[in-house]
Residue frames relative to the residue before (quaternion, step in Angstrom):
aa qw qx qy qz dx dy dz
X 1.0000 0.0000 0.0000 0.0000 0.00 0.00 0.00
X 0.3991 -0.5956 0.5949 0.3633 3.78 -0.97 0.97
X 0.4894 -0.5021 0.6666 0.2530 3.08 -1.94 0.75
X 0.5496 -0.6577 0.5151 -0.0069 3.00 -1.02 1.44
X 0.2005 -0.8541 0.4358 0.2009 4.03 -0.37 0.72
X 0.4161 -0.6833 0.3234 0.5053 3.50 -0.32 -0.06
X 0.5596 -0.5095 0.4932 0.4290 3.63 -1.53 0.70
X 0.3810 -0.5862 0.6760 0.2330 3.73 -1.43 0.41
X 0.8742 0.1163 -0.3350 0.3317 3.27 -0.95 1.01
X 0.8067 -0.2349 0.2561 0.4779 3.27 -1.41 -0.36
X 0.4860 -0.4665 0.5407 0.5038 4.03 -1.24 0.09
X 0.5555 -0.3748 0.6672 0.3252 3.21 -2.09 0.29
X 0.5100 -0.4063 0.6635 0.3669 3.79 -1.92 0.42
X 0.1755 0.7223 -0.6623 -0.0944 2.87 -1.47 0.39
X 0.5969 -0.5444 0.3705 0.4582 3.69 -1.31 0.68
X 0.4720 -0.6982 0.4311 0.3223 3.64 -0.95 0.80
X 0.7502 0.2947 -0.0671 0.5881 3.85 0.76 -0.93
X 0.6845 -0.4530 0.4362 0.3687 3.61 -1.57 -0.18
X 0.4909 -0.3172 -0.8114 0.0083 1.52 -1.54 2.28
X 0.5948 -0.6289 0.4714 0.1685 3.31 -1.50 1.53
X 0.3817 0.7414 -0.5024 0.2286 3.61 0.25 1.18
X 0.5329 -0.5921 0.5513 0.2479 3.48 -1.54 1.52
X 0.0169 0.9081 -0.4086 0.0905 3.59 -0.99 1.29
X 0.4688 0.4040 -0.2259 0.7523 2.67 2.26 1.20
X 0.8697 0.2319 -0.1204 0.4188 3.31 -1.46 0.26
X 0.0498 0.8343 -0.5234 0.1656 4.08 1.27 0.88
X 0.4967 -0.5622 0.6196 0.2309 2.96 -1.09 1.32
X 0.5625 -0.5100 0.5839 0.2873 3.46 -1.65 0.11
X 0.6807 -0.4347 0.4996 0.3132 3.45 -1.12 0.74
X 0.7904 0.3498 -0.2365 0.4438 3.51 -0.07 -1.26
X 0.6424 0.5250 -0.3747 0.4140 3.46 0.91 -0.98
X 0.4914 0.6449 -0.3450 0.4729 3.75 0.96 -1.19
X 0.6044 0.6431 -0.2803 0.3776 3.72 0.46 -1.54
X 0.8678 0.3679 -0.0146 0.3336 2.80 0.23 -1.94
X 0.2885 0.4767 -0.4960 0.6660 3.90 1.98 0.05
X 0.7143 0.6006 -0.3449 0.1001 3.26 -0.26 -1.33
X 0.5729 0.6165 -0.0519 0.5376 3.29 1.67 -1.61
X 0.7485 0.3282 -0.2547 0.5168 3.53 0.84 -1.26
X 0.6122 0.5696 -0.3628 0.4113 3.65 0.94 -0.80
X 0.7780 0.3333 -0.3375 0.4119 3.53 0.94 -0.53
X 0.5072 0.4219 -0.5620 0.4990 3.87 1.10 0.31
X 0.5372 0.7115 -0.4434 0.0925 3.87 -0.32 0.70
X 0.4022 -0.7687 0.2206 0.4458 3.33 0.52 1.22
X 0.8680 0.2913 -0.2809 0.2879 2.76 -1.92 1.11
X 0.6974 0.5973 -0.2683 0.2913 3.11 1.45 -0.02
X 0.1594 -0.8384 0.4626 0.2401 3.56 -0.23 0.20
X 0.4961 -0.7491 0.4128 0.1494 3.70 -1.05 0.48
X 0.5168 0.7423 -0.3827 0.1880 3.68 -0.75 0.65
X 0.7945 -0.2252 0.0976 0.5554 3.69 -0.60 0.11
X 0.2579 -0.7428 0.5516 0.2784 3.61 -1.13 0.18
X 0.6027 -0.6484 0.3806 0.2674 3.04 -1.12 1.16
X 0.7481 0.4053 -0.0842 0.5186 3.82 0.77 -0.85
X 0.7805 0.3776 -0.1436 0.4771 3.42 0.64 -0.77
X 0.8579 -0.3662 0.1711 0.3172 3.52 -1.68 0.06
X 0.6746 -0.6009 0.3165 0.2892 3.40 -0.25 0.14
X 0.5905 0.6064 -0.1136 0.5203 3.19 1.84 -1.01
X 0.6852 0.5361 -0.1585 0.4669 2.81 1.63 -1.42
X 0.4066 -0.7155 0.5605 0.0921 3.26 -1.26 1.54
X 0.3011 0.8762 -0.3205 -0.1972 3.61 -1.21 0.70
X 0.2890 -0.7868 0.3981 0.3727 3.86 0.11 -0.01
X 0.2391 -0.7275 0.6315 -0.1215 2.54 -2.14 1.65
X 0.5706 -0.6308 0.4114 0.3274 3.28 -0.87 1.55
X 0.3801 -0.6236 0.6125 0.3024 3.75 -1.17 0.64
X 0.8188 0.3078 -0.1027 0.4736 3.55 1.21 -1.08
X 0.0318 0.8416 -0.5173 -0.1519 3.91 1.16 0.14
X 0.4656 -0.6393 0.5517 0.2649 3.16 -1.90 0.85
X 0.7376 -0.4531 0.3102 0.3930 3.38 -1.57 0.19
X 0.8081 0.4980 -0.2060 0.2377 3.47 0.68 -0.44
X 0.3508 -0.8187 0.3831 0.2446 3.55 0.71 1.44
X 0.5990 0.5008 -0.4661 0.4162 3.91 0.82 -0.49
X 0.6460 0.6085 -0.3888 0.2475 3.28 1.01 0.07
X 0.7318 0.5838 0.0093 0.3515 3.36 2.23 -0.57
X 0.2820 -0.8056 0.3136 0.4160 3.20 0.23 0.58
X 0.6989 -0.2897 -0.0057 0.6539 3.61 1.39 -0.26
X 0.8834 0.1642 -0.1666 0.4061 3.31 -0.91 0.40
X 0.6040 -0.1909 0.1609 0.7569 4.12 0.11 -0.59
X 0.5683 0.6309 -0.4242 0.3147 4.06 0.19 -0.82
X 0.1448 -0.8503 0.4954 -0.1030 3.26 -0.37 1.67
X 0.6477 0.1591 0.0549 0.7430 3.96 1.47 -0.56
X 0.3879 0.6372 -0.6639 -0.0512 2.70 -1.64 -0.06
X 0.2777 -0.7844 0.4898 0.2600 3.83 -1.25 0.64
X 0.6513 -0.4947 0.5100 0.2665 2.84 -1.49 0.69
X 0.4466 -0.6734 0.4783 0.3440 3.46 -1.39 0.33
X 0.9117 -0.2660 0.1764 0.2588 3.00 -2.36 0.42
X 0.6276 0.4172 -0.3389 0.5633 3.84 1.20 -0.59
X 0.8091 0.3551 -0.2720 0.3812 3.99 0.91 -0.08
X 0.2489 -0.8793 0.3620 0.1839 3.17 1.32 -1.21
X 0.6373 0.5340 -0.3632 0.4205 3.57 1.03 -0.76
X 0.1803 -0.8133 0.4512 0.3202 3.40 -1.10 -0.77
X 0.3908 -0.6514 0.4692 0.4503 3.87 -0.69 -0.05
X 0.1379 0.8032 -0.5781 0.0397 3.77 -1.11 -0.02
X 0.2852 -0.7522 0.5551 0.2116 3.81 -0.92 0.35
X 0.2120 -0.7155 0.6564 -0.1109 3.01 -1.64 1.10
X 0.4659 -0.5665 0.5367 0.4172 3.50 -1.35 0.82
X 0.8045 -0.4237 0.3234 0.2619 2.94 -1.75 1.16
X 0.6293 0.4958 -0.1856 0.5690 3.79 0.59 -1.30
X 0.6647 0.3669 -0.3993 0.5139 4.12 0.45 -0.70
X 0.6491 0.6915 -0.2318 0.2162 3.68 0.33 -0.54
X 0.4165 0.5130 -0.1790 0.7289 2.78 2.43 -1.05
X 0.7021 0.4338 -0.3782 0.4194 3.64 0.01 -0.77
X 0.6680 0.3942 -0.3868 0.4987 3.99 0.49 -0.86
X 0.3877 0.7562 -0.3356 0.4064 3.59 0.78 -0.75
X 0.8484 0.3414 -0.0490 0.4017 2.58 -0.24 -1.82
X 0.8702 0.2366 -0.1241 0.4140 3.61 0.64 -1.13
X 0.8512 -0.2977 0.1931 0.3868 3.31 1.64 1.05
X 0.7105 0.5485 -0.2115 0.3867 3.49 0.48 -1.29
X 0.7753 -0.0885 0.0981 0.6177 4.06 0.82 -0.23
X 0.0038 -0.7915 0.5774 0.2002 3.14 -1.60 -0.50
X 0.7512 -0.3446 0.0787 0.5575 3.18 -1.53 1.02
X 0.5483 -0.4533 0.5902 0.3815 3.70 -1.72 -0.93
X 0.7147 -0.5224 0.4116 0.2165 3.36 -1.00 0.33
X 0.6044 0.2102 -0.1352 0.7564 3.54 1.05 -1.27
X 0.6135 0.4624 -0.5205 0.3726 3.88 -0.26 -0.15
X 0.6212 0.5680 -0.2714 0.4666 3.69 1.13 -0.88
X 0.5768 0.5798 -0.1863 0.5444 3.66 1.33 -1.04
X 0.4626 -0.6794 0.4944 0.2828 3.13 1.13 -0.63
X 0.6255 0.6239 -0.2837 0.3728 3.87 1.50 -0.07
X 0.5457 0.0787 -0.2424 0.7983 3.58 1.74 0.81
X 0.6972 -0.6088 0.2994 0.2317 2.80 -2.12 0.06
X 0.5856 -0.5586 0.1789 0.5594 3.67 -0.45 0.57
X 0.4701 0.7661 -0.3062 0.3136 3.49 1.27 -0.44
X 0.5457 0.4542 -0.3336 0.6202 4.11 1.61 -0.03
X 0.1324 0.7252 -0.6702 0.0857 3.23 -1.45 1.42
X 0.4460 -0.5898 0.5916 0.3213 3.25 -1.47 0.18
X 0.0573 0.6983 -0.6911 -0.1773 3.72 -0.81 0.69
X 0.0702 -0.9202 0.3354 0.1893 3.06 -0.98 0.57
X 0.7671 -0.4516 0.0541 0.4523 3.68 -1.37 1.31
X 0.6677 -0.5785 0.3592 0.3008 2.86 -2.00 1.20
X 0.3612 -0.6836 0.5739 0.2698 4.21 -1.09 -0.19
X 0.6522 -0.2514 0.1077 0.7070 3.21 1.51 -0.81
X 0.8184 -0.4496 0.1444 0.3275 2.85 -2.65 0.53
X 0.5153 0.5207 -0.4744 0.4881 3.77 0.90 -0.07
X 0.7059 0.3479 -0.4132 0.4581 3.79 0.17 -0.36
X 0.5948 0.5299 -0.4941 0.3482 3.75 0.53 -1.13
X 0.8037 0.4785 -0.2569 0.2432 3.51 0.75 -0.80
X 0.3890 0.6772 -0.3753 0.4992 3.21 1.83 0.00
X 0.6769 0.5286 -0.1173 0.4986 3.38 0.89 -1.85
X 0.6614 0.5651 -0.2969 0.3938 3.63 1.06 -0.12
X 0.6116 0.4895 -0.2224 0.5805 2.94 1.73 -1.52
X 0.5442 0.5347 -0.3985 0.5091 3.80 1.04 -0.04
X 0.6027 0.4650 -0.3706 0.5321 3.38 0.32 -1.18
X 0.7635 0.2764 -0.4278 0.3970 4.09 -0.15 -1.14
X 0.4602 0.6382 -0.4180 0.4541 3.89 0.64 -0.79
X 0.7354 0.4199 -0.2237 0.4826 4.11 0.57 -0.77
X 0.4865 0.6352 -0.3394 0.4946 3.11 1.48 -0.90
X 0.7775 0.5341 -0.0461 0.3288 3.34 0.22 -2.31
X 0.8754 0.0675 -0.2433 0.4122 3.44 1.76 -0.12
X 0.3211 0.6131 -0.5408 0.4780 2.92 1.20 1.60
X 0.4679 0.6777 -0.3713 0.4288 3.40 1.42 -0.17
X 0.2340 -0.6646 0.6215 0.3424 3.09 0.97 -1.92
């Protein structure tokens, strides 16, 4: 796993409880877009409403899911972003990556995962500010990708 840099500035607000949304510091429209575009050329995935989340909110599901449900936010649905008035997204990570984004800024745990009502594996990462973040938040996004596969 790449070592992970630290976000420059302050955290984004975020909503404290469900729904788990980032309510400061909005990515840019275009930036959003452009996760959006790369998230959907990733193999095997297929595109379409999210099972758990807003309506607005766009997400991708494994055609083939791996074996390991901490990897999901529900059902094959492994990510998915939030819409244009939030920007961030939700996604799952091995236990041990989570501490690292944490730690260096880039998202935080979930609400019910913190409670202890999913696994610690659900975070918020949250949306890019510019092209030097989008690409951090990308290498996250594939890293989720890589372990819902298995």
């Amino acid at each position: 796993m790449k070592v992970l840099p630290i976000r420059k500035g302050p955290r984004p607000a975020t909503g404290p409880a469900v729904p788990h949304q980032q309510l400061s510091q909005i990515a840019p429209v275009a930036l959003q877009e452009e996760l959006w575009r790369r998230m959907t050329g990733l193999a095997g995935v297929r595109t379409g409403p999210s099972g758990i989340s807003f309506p607005e909110s766009r997400a991708l599901h494994l055609a083939r899911p791996g074996s390991d449900p901490t990897a999901f936010l529900v059902d094959a649905e492994f990510a998915h972003l939030h819409g244009p008035d939030d920007g961030s997204l939700h996604l799952c990570l091995p236990l041990e990556r989570v501490a690292d984004v944490e730690r260096a800024g880039w998202g935080e745990l979930h609400p019910v995962a913190r409670a202890g009502e999913r696994p610690g594996t659900l975070l918020m990462v949250f949306g890019p500010r510019d092209e030097a973040e989008l690409d951090v938040v990308w290498g996250l996004v594939r890293e989720s990708h890589a372990f819902a596969v298995g």
